[in-house]
N, CA and C of each residue as an Amber inpcrd file, in Angstrom:
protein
   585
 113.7890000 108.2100000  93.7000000 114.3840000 107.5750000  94.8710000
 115.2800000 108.5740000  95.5950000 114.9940000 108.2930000  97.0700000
 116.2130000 109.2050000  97.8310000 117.3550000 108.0290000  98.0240000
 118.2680000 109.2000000  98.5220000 119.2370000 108.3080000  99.9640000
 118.8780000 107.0040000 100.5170000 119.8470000 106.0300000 100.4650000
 119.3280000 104.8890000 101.3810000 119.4100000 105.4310000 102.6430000
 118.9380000 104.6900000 103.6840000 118.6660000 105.0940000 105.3230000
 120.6560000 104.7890000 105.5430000 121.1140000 105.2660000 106.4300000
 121.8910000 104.8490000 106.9030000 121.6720000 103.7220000 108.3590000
 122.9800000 102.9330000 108.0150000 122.5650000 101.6060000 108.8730000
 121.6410000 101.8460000 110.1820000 122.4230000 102.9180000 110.8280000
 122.2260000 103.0360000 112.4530000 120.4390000 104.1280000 112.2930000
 120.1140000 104.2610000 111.1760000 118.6610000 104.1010000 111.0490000
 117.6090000 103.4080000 110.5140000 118.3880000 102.1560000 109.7960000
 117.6530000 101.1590000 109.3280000 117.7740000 100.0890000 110.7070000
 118.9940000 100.3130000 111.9210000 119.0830000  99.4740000 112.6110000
 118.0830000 100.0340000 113.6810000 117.5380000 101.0210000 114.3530000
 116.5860000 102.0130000 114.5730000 115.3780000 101.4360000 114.1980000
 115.0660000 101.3960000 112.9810000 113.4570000 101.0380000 112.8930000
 113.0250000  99.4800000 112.0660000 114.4290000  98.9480000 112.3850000
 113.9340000  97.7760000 112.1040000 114.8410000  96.6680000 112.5900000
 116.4280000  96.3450000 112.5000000 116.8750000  95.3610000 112.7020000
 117.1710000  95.4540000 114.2490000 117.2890000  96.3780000 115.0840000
 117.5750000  96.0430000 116.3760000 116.1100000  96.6840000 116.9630000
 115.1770000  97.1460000 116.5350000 114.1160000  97.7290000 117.3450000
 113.5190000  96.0110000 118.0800000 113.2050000  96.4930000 118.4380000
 112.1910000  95.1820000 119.4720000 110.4740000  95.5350000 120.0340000
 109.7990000  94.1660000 120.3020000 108.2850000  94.7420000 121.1070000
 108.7330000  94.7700000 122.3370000 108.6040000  95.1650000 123.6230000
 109.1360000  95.5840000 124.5890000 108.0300000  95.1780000 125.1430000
 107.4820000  94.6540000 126.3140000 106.7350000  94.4800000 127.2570000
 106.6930000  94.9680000 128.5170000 107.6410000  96.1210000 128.9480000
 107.6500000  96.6380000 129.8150000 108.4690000  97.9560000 129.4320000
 107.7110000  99.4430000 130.2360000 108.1760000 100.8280000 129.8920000
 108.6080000 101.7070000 130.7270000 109.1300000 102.6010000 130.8630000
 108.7090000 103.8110000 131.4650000 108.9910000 104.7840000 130.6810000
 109.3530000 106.2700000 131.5250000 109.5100000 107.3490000 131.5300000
 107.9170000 108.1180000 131.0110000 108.3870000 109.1410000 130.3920000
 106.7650000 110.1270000 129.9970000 106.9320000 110.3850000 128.6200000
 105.8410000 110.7430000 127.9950000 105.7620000 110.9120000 126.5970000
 104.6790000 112.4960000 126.2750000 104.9170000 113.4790000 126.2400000
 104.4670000 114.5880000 126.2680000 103.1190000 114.6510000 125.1500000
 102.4190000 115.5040000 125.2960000 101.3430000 115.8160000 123.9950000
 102.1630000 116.3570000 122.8850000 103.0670000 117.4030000 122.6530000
 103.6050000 117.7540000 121.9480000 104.4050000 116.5200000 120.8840000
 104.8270000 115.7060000 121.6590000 105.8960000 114.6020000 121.1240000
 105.0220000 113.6210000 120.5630000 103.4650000 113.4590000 121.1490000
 102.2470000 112.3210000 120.5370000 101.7320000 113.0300000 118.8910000
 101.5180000 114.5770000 119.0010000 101.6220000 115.3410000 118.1130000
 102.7050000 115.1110000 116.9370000 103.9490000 114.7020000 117.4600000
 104.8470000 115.1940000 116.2460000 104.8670000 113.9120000 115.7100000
 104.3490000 112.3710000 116.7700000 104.0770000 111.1890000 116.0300000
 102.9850000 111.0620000 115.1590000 102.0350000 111.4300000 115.4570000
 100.8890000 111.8980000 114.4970000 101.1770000 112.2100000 113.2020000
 101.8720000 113.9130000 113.1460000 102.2780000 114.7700000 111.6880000
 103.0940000 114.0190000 111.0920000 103.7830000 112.8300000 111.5750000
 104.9620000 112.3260000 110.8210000 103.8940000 111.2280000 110.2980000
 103.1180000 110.0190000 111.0150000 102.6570000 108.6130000 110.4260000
 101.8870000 109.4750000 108.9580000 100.8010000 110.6680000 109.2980000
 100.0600000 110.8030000 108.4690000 100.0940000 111.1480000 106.9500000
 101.3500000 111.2350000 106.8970000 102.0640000 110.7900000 105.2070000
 102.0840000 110.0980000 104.4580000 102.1890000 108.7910000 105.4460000
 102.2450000 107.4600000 104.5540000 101.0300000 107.1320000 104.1110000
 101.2660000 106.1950000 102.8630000 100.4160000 106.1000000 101.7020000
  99.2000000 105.2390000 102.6190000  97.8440000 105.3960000 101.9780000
  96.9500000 104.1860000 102.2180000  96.5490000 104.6920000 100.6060000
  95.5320000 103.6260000 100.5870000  94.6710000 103.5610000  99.2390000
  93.5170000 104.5840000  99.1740000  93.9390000 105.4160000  97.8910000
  92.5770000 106.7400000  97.6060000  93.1720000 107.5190000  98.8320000
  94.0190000 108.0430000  99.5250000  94.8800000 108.7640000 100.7930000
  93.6950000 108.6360000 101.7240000  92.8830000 107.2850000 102.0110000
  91.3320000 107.3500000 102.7680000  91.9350000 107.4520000 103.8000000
  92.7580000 106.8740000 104.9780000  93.8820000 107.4610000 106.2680000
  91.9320000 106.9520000 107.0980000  92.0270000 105.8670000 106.8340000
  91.0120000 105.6880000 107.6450000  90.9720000 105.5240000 109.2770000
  92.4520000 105.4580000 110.1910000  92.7960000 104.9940000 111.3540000
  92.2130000 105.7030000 112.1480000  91.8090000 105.7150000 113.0900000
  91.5540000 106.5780000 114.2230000  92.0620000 106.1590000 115.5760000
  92.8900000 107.1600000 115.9940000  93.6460000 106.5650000 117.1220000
  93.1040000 107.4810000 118.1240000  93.5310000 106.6910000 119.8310000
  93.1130000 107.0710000 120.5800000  94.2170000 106.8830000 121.8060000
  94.8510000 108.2260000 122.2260000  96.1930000 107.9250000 122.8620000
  95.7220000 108.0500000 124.5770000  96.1590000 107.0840000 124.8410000
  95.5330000 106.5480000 126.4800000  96.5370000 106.9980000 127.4590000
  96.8280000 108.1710000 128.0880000  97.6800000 108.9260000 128.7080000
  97.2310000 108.7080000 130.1750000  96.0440000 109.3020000 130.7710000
  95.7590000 110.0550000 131.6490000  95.7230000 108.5690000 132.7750000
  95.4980000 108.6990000 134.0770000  95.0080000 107.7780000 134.9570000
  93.3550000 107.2770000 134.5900000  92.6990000 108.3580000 134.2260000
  91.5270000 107.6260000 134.3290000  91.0770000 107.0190000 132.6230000
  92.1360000 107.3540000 131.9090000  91.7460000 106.9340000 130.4510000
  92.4280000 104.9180000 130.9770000  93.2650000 105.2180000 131.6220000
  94.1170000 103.5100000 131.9160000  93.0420000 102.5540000 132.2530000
  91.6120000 103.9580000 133.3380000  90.8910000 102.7570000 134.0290000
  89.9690000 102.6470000 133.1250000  89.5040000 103.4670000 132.0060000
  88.7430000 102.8770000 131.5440000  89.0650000 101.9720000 130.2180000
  90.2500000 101.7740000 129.9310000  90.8380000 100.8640000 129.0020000
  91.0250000  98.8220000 129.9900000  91.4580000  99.3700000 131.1960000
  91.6950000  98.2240000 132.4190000  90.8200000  97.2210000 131.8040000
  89.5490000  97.5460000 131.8350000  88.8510000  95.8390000 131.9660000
  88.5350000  95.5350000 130.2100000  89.3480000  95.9780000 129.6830000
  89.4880000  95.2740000 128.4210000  90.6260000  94.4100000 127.9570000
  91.3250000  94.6510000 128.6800000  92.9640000  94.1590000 128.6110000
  92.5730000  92.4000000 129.0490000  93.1790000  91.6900000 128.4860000
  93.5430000  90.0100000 128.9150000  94.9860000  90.1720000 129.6310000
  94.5910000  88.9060000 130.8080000  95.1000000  89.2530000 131.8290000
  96.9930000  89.2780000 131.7600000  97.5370000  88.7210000 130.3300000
  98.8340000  88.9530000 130.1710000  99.2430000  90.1070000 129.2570000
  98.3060000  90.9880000 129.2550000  98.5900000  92.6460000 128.7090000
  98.0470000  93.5890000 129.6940000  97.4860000  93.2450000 130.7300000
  97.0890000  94.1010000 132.1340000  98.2530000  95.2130000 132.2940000
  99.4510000  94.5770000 132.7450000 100.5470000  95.2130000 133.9050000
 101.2700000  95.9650000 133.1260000 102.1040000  95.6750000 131.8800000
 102.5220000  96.4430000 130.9130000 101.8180000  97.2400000 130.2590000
 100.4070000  97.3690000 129.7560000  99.8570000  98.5440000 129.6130000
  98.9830000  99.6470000 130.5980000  98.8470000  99.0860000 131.6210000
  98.9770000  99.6050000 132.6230000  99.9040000 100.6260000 133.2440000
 100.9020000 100.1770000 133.0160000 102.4330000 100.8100000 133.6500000
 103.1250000 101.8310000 132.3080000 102.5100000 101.4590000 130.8620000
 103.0380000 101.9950000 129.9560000 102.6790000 103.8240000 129.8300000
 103.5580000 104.6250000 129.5740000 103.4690000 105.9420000 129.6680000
 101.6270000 106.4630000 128.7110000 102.1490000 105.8600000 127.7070000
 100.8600000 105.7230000 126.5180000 100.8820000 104.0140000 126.0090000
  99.1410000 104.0900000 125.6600000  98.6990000 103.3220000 125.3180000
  97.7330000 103.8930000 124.0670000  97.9060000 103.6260000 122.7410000
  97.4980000 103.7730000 121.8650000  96.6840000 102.6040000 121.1480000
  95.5700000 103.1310000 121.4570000  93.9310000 102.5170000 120.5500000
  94.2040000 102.8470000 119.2270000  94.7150000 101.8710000 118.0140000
  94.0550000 101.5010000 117.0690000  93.0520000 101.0330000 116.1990000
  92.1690000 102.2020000 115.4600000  90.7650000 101.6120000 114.8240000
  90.7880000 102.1740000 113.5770000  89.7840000 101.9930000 113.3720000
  89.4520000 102.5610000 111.9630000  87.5940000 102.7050000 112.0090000
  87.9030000 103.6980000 110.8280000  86.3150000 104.4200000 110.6950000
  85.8050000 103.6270000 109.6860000  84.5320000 102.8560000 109.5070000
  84.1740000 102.0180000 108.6980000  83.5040000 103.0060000 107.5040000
  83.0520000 104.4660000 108.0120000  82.5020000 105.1290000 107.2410000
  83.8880000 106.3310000 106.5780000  85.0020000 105.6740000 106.5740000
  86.0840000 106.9750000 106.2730000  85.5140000 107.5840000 105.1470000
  84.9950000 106.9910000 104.5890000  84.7480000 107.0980000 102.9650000
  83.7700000 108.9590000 102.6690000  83.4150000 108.6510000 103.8820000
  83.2090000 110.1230000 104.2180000  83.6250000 111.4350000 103.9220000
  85.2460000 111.4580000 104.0870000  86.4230000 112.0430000 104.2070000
  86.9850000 112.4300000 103.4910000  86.7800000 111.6460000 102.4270000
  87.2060000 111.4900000 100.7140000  87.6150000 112.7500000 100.0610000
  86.4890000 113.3950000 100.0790000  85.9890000 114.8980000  99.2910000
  87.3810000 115.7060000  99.5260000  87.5680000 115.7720000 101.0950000
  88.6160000 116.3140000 101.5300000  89.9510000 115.9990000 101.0990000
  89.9850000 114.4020000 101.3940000  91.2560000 113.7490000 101.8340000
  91.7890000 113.4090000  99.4390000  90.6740000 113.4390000  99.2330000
  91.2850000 112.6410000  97.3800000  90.3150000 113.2870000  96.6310000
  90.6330000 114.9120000  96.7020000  89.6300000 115.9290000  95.7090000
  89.7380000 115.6920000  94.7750000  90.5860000 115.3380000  93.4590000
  90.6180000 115.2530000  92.6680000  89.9940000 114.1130000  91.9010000
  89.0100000 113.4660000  92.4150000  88.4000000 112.2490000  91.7320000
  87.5610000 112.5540000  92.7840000  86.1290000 111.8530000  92.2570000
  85.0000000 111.6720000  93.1780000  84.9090000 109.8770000  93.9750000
  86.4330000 110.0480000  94.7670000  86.1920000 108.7620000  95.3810000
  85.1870000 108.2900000  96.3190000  84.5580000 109.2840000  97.2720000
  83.6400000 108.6810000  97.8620000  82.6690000 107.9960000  96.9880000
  82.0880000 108.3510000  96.1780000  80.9290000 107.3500000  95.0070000
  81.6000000 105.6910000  94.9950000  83.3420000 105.4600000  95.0790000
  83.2960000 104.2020000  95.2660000  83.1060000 103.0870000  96.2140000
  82.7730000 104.2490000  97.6000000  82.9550000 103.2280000  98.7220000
  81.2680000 103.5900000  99.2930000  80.5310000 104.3280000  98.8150000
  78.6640000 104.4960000  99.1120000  78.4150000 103.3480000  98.7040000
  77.3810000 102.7170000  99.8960000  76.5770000 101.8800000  99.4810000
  76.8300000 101.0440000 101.0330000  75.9650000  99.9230000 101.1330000
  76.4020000  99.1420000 102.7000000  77.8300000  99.0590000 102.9640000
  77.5110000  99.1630000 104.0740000  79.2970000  99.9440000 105.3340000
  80.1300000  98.4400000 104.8650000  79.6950000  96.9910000 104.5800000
  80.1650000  95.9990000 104.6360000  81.0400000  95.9530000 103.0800000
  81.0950000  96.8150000 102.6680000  81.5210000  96.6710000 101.1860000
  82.6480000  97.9070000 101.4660000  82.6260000  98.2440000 102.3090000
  84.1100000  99.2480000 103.0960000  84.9900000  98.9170000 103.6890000
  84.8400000  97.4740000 104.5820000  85.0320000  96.7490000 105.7200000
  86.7970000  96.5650000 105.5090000  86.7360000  96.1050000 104.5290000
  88.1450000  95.3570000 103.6250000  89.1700000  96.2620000 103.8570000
  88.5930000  97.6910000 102.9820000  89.5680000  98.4160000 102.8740000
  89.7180000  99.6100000 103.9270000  88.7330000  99.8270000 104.7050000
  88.5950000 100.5740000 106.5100000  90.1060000  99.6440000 107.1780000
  89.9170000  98.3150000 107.1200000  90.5530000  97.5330000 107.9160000
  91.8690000  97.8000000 107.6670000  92.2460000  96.9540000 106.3000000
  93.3020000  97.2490000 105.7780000  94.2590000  98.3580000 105.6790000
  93.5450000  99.0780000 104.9420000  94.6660000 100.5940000 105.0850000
  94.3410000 101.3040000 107.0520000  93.6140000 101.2600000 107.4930000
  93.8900000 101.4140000 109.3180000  95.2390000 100.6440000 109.9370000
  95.0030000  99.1720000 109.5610000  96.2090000  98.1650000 110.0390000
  97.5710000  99.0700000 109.5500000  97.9130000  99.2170000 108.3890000
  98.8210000 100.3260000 107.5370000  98.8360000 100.9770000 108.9820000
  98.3560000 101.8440000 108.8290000  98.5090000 103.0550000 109.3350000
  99.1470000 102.9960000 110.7440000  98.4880000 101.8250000 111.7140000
  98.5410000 101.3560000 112.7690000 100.2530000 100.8910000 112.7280000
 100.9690000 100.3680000 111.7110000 102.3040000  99.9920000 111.3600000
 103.1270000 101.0590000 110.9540000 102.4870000 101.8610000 110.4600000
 103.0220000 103.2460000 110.8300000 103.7660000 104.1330000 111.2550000
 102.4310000 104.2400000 113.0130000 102.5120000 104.4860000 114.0140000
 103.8270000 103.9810000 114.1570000 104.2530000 102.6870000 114.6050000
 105.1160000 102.2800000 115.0500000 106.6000000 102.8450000 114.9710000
 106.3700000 102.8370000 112.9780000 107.8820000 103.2390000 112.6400000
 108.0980000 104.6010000 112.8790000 107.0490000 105.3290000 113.0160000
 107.0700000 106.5680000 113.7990000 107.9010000 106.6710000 114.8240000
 107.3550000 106.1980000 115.5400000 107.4510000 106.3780000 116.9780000
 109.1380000 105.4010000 117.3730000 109.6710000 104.5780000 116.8250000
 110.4320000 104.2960000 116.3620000 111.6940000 105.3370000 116.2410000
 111.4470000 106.3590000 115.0180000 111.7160000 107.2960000 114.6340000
 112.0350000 107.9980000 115.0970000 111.1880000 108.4140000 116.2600000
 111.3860000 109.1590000 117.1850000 111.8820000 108.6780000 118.5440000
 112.8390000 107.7910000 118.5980000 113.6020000 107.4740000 119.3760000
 112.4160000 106.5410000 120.7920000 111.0280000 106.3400000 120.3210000
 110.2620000 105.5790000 121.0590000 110.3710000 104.3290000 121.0790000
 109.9520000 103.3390000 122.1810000 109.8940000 101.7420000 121.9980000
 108.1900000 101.6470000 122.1580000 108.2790000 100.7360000 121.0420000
 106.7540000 100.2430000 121.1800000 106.4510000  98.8290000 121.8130000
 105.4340000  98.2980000 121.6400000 104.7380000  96.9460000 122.0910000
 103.4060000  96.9300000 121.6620000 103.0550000  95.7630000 120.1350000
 101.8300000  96.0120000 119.8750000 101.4760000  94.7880000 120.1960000
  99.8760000  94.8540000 120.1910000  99.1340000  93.3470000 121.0130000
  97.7900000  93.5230000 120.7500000  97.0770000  92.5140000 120.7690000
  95.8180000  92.1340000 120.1680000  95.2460000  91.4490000 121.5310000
  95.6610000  91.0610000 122.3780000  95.1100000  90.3960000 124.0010000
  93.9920000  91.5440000 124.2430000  92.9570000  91.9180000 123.9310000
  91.9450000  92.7700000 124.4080000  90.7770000  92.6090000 123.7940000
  89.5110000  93.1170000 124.4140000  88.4590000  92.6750000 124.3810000
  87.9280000  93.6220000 123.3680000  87.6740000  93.8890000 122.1310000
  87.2830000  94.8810000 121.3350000  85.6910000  95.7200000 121.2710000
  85.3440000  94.6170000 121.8000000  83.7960000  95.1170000 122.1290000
  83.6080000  95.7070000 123.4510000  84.5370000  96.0700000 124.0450000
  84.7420000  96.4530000 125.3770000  85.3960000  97.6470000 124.8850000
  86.5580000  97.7710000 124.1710000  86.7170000  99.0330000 124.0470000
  86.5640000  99.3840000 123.3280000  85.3240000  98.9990000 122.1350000
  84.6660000 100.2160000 121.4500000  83.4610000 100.6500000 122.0890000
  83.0440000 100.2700000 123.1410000  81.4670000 100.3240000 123.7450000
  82.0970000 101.5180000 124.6870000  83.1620000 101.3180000 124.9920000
  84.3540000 102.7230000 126.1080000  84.9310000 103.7190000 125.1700000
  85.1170000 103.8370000 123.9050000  86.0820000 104.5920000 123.6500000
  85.3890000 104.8520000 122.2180000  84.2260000 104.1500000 122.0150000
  84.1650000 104.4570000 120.0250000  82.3980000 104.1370000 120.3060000
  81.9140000 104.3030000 121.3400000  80.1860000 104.2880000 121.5880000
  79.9480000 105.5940000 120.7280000  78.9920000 105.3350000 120.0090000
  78.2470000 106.1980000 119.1420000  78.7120000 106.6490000 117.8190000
  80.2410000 105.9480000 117.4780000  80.8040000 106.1600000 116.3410000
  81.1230000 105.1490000 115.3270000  81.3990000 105.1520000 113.9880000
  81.8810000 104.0150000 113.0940000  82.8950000 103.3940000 113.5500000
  83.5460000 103.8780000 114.4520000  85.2810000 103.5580000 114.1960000
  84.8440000 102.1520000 115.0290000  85.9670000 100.8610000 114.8340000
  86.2980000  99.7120000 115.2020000  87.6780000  99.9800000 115.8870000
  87.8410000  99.3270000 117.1420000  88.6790000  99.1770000 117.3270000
  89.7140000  97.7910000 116.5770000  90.8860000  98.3120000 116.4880000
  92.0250000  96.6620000 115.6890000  92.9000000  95.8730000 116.5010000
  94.0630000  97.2500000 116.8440000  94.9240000  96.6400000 118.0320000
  95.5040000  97.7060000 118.8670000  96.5720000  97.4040000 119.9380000
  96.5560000  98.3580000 121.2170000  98.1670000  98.8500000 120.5870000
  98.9790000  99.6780000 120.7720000 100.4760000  99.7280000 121.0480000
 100.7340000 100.4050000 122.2890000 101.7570000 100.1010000 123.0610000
 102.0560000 100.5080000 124.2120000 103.1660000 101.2930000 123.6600000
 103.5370000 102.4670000 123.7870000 104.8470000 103.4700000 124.0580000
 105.3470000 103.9390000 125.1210000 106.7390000 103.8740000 125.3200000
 107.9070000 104.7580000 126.0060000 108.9110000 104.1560000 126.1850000
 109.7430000 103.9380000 127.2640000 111.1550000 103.7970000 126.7150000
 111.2480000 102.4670000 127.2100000 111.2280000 100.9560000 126.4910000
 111.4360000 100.4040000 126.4000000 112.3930000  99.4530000 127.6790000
 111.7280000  98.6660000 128.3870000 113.0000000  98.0240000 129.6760000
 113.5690000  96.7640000 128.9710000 114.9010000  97.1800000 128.5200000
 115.2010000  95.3640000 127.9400000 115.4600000  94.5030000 129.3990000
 114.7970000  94.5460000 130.1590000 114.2040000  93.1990000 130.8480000
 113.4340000  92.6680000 130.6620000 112.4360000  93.4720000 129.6330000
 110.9830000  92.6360000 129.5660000 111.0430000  91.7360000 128.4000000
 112.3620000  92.0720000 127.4640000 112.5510000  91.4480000 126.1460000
 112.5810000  89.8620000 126.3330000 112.2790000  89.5560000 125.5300000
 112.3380000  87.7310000 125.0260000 113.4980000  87.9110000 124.2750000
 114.3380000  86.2000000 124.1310000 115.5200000  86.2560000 123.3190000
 114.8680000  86.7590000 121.7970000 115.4630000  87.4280000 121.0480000
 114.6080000  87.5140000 119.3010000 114.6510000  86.2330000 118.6980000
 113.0590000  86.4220000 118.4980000 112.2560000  84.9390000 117.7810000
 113.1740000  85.2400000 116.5760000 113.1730000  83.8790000 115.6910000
 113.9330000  83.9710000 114.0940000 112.7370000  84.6520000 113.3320000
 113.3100000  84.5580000 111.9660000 112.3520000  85.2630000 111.1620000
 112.9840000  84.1940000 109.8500000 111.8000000  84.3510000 108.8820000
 111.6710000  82.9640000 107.7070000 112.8570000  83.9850000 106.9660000
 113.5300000  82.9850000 106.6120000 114.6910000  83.4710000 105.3650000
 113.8070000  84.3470000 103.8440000 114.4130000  84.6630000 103.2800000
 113.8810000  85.2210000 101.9950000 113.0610000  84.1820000 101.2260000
 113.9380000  83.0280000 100.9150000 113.5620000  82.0130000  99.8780000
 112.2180000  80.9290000 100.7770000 112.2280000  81.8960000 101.7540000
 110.5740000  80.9520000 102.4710000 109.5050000  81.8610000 102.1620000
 109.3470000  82.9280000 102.1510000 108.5160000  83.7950000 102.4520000
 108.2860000  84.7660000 101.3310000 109.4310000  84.6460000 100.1510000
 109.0900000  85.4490000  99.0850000 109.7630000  84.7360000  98.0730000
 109.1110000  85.1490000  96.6020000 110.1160000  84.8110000  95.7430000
 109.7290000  85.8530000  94.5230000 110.1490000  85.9340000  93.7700000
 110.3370000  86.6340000  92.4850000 109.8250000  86.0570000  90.8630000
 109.3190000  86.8370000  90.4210000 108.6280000  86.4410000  89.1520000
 108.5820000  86.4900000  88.2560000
């Protein structure tokens, strides 16, 4: 075990962070980079790091993300500096050799792609949560959302590949105008207990 976080970074990436629905300013390649080298640490299962992201910067990457968006995630990801495509590779298992040399894990995930599905999904979602505390981390505001058409933007952004798209996050600096009052959250003794 290390160091606990100190407050004003546990308050940072978790008790005062917020989803933000509205952004500005710019977010550089270098700085999408250093969110990258930082998420790709964290643990998934067999280190498979199945996510594949896809960071939506440019004007014409917006238009071709546009007609996937539902119409109450249009304007905020639209307007957002980056927009980050969350997926995962159904075939990560691929990767293995590389990613978990020391055991012959790919042999556990060969065989139909549907017997991958579980754990593609799963450890991607991870990863996709990540992202967040990343970016977080790095002094970013996020906004993640599921309002989009997935077969729309994998037919735009993942045509000819395994990867699935999961969910979208919007990054940059956060307008607390767009905030909602903070929803509650279930006490301990609702949501967990001990054994």
């Amino acid at each position: 075990m290390t160091d606990v976080l100190s407050d004003a970074a546990l308050d940072q990436l978790f008790r005062t962070a917020r989803t933000y629905n509205g952004f500005s300013g710019e977010i550089d390649e270098a700085t999408l980079r250093r969110l990258y080298d930082l998420l790709k640490f964290a643990p998934t299962s067999a280190n498979s790091s199945p996510a594949r992201f896809v960071f939506v910067k440019s004007p014409e990457g917006k238009a071709r993300l546009a007609p996937a968006l539902s119409e109450g995630n249009y304007e905020k990801t639209m307007s957002a500096p980056v927009t980050v495509i969350v997926g995962h590779d159904e075939d990560f298992h691929e990767k293995l050799p590389f990613l978990f040399p020391h055991a012959d894990a790919k042999s556990w995930f060969d065989g139909p792609r549907e017997n991958r599905r579980d754990t593609a999904f799963r450890n991607g979602s991870l990863q996709g949560a990540y992202l967040i505390l990343a970016a977080r981390a790095l002094g970013l505001d996020t906004g993640a959302m599921s309002g989009f058409d997935s077969a729309k933007v994998d037919a735009e952004f993942f045509a000819g590949t395994t990867t699935k798209s999961n969910f979208l996050i919007n990054l940059g600096i956060g307008d607390p105008a767009s905030l909602y009052p903070r929803s509650p959250r279930l006490p301990f003794d609702e949501a967990a207990r001990i054994v």
